[in-house]
C-alpha positions in Angstrom: 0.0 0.0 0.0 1.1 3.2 -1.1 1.7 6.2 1.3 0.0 9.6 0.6 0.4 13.3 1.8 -2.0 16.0 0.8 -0.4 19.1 -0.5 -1.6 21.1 2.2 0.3 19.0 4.5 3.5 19.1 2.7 3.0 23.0 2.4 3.0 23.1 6.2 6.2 20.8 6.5 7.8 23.6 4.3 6.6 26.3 6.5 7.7 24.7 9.7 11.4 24.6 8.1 11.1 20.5 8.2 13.5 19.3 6.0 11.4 17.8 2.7 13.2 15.9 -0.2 10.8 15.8 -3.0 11.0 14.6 -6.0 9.6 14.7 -9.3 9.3 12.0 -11.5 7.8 13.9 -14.7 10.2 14.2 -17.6 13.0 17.1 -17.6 10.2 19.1 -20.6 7.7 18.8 -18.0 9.7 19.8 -15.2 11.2 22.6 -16.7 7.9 24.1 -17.5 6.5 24.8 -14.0 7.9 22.5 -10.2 7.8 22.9 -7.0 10.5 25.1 -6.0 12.8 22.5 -4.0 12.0 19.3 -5.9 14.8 17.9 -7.6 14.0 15.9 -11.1 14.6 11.9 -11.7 12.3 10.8 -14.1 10.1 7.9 -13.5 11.6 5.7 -16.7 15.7 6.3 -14.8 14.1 6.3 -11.3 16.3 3.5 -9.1 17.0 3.1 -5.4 20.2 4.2 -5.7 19.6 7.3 -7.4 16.6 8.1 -4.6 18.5 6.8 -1.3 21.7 9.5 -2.6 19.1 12.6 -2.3 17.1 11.2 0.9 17.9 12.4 4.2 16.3 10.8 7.5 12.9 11.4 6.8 10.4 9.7 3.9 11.1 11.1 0.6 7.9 12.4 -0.9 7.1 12.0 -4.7 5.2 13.9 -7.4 4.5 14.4 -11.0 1.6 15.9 -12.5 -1.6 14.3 -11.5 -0.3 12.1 -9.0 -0.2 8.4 -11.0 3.4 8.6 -11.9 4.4 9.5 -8.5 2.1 6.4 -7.2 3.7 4.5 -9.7 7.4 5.6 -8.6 6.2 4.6 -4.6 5.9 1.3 -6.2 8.8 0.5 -7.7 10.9 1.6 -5.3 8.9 -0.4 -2.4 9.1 -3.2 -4.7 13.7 -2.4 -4.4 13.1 -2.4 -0.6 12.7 1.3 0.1 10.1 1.8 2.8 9.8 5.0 3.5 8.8 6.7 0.0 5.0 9.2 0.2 3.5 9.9 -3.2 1.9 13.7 -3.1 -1.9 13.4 -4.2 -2.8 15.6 -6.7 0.5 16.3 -8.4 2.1 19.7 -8.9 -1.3 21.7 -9.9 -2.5 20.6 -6.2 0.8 22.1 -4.6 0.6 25.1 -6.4 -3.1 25.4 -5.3 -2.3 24.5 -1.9 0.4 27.6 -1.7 3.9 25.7 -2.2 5.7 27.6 -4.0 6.8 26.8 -7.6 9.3 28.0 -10.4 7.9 28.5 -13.8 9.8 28.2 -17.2 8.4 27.9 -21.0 5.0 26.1 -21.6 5.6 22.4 -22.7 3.5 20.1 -24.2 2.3 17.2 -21.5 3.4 13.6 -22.1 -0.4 12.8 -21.3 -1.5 14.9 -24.8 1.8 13.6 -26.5 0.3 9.8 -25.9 -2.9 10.8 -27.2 -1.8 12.6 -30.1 0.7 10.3 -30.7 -2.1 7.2 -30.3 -4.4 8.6 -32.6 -2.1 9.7 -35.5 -1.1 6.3 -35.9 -5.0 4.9 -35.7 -5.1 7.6 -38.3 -2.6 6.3 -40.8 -4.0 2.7 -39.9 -7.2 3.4 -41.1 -6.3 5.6 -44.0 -4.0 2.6 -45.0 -6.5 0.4 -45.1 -9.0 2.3 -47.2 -7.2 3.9 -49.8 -3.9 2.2 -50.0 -3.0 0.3 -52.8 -2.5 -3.5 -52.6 0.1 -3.6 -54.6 3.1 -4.2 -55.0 2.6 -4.4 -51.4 -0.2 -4.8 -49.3 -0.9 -1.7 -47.6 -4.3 -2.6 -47.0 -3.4 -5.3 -44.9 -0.8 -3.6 -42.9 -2.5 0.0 -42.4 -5.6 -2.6 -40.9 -3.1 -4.4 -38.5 -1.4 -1.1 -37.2 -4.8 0.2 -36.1 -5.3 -3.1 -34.5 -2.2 -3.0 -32.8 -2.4 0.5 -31.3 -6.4 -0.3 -30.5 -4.8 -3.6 -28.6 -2.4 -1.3 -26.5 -4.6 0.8 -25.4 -6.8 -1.6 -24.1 -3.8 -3.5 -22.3 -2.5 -0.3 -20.8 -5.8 0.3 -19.6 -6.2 -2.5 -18.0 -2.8 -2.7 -16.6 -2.4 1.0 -16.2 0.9 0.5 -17.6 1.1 2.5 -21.1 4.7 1.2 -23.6 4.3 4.0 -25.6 4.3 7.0 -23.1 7.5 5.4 -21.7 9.1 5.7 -25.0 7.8 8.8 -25.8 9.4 10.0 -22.7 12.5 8.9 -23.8 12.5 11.1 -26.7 15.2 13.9 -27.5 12.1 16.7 -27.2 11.3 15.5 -23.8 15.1 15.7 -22.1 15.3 19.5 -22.2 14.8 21.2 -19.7 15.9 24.8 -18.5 17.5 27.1 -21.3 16.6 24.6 -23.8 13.1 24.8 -23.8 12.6 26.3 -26.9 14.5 23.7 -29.0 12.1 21.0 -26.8 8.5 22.9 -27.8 9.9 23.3 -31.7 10.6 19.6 -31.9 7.4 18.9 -30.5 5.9 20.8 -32.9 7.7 19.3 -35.7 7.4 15.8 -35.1 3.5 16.4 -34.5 3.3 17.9 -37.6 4.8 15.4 -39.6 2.7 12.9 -38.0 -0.3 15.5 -39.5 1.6 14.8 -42.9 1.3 11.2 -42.6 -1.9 10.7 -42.4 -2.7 12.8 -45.8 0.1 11.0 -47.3 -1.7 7.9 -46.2 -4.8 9.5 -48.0 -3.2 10.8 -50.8 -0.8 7.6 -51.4 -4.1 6.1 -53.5 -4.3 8.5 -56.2 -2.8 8.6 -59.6 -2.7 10.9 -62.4 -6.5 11.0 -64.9 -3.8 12.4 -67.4 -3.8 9.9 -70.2 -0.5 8.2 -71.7 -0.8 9.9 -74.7 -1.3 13.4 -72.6 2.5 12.5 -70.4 4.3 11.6 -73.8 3.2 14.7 -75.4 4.0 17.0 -72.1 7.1 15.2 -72.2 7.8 15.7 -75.9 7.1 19.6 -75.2 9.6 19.5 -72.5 6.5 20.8 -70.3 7.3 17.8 -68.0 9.9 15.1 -66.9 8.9 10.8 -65.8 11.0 10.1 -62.5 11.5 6.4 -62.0 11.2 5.6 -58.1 12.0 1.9 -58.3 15.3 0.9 -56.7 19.0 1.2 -58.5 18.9 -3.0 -59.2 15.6 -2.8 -61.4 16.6 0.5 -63.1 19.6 -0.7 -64.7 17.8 -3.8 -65.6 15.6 -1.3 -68.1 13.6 2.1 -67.9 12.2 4.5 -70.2 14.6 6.5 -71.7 15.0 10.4 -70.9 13.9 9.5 -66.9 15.3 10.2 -64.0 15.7 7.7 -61.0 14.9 8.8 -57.5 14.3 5.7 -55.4 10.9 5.6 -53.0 13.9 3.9 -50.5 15.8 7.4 -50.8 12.9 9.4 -49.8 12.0 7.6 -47.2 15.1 8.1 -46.1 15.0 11.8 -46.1 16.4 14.0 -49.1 17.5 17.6 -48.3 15.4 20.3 -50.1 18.7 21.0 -51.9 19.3 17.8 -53.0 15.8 17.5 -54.5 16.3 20.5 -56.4 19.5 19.4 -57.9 17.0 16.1 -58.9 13.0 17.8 -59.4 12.3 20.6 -61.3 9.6 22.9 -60.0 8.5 24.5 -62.6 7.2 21.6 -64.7 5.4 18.9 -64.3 6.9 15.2 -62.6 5.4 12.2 -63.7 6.5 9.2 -61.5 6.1 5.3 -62.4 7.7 2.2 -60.5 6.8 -1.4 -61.2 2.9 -1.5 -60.8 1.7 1.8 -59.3 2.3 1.5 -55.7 5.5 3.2 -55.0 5.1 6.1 -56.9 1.6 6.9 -55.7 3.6 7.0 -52.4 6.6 8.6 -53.7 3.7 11.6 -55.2 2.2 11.8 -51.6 5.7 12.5 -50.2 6.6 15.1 -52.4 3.6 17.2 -53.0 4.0 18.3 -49.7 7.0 20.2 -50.8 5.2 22.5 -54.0 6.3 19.6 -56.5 3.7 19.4 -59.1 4.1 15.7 -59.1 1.6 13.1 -60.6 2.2 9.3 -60.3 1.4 7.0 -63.3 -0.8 3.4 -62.5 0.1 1.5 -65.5 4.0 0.1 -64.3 6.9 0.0 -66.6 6.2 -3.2 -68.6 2.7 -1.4 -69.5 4.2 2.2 -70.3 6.9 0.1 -72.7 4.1 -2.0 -74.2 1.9 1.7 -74.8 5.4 3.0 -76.5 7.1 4.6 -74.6 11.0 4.2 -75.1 12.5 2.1 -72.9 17.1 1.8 -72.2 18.8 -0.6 -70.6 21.8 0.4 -67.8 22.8 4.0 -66.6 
C-alpha cells in the first residue's frame, strides 16, 4: 500500500522549516515548465533506489508528478527495491501550487499525457487511412494499415487494463522531452515538428491512393514539349535492368530516407510537371504523396513500366 500526503500538509512541513526531499518524476520538458521550488528531477523511466536513497535524508522522501499516478507508480517500484519510507503527493504539482507551495515557472511544454494521445491517434489515423485507400500492390498496404490500427487499438486496451502505457515510456525517452531549463525552446519546436509530420502522414496515407486521370498519350506529349519530366522511383537493381529513356531515377527507399530540399532541387524541377512510375503503381503513388508536400507538381502514373513500354514509350537498358 502506497503512502500519501495531501499538498496542504507538505505545504506546512515547508513552512515549519522540516527538511522535505521531493521529488519529481515527470520528464525534464515537463519539469522545466513549471515545479515545486525545491524538488529535484529523476524521471520515472531512470528512477532506481540508488539514485533516490543519494538525495534522501532521515525522513520519507515524498514524490510527485503531475496528476499524481506517476508518482504512485514511482512509490511502487521503489517499495518493490526495498525502500520503505517513500510518500506519493496526491494531486501532483497543480494541487501544490493550489495549496500555496511555492513553484518556479519556465516555457510552456507540451504534457506527455496529450503527446500519448496525439501520438495514439495519429497512428489509428494512418491505420485506417491505410486500409482504405492504399494500394495492394506491389505491397499490401491494406493489410498492414488494418493491423497497425489493431495493434495500437490492442495497446490501449492493455494499458488500460494494466495501467501500464509502452508508448508514453518511449515517448518519454524522446530527445524533445530531455530539455529542460535554457533549452526549452529547442524542446517545444521539436514537438511541434514531429507532430506535424505525423499530421503529414496521415494525408500521405490518403493521398498515397491516387494517380494521375492524365492519359499516356497526354505524359508523352508534355514530355515531348519538354513541359514535363517521368521520374523512375523503383530501386538502383531494377533501373539498370531497363527504364524508359530520358527519366530520371529517385528511389521511393531514398525518400523515405530523407532527401535535403537541396538535393531534390538538384533532382526535381519545379516549374514543370513530374510524372512518377515504378513497377505497378504503388511506389510512386507513395513517392507523389511524399513530395507534394513540398510544392512539386508531381503526378504518379498506375500503369507500371512493362505497361508504359508496351503503350510505347521508349524504354534503355543500364545508366
Amino acid at each position: 500500500m502506497v503512502a500519501t500526503i495531501s499538498p496542504t500538509t507538505l505545504a506546512d512541513l515547508r513552512r515549519r522549516g522540516d527538511k522535505v526531499t521531493l521529488i519529481d518524476v515527470r520528464t525534464p520538458a515537463e519539469f522545466g515548465e513549471v515545479h515545486v521550488d525545491f524538488a529535484h528531477n529523476i524521471p520515472l523511466d531512470r528512477l532506481d533506489a540508488h539514485a533516490v536513497t543519494s538525495l534522501a535524508g532521515a525522513g520519507p522522501v515524498y514524490f510527485v508528478c503531475k496528476s499524481g499516478t506517476r508518482s504512485h507508480k514511482a512509490c511502487e517500484k521503489l517499495l518493490a527495491a526495498g525502500l520503505s519510507d517513500v510518500v506519493s503527493v496526491e494531486g501532483g504539482t497543480a494541487a501544490c501550487e493550489a495549496a500555496g507551495v511555492p513553484v518556479v515557472r519556465g516555457r510552456k511544454a507540451m504534457s506527455l499525457e496529450r503527446q500519448v494521445r496525439i501520438a495514439a491517434g495519429a497512428l489509428v489515423a494512418i491505420g485506417a487511412a491505410l486500409a482504405a485507400f492504399a494500394p495492394e500492390a506491389p505491397v499490401n498496404w491494406q493489410a498492414i494499415g488494418a493491423g497497425l490500427a489493431g495493434f495500437v487499438g490492442c495497446g490501449l486496451v492493455f494499458a488500460g487494463i494494466t495501467d501500464t502505457c509502452g508508448m508514453a515510456m518511449l515517448i518519454a525517452r524522446m530527445p524533445w522531452n530531455q530539455v529542460a531549463g535554457g533549452g526549452r525552446g529547442t524542446a517545444t519546436t521539436c514537438s511541434r515538428a514531429i507532430l506535424l509530420g505525423l499530421a503529414l502522414a496521415v494525408a500521405s496515407g490518403t493521398a498515397a491512393a491516387e494517380h494521375t486521370k492524365d492519359s499516356l498519350d497526354t505524359v508523352k506529349q508534355a514530355v515531348r514539349e519538354q513541359k514535363a519530366v517521368i521520374i523512375d522511383v523503383r530501386e538502383p537493381d531494377e533501373w539498370q535492368q531497363g527504364h524508359l529513356a530520358g527519366a530520371g531515377l529517385l528511389p521511393l527507399s531514398t525518400l523515405e530516407r530523407g532527401v535535403s530540399p537541396q538535393e531534390l532541387a538538384k533532382i526535381l524541377p519545379k516549374d514543370k510537371i513530374i510524372y512518377c512510375y515504378c513497377l505497378a503503381g504503388g511506389r510512386c503513388a507513395e513517392a507523389a504523396a511524399m513530395l507534394k508536400p513540398l510544392g512539386y507538381d508531381v503526378r504518379a502514373i498506375k500503369p507500371g513500366y512493362p505497361q508504359l513500354v508496351k503503350a510505347g514509350f521508349p524504354a534503355a537498358v543500364g545508366k
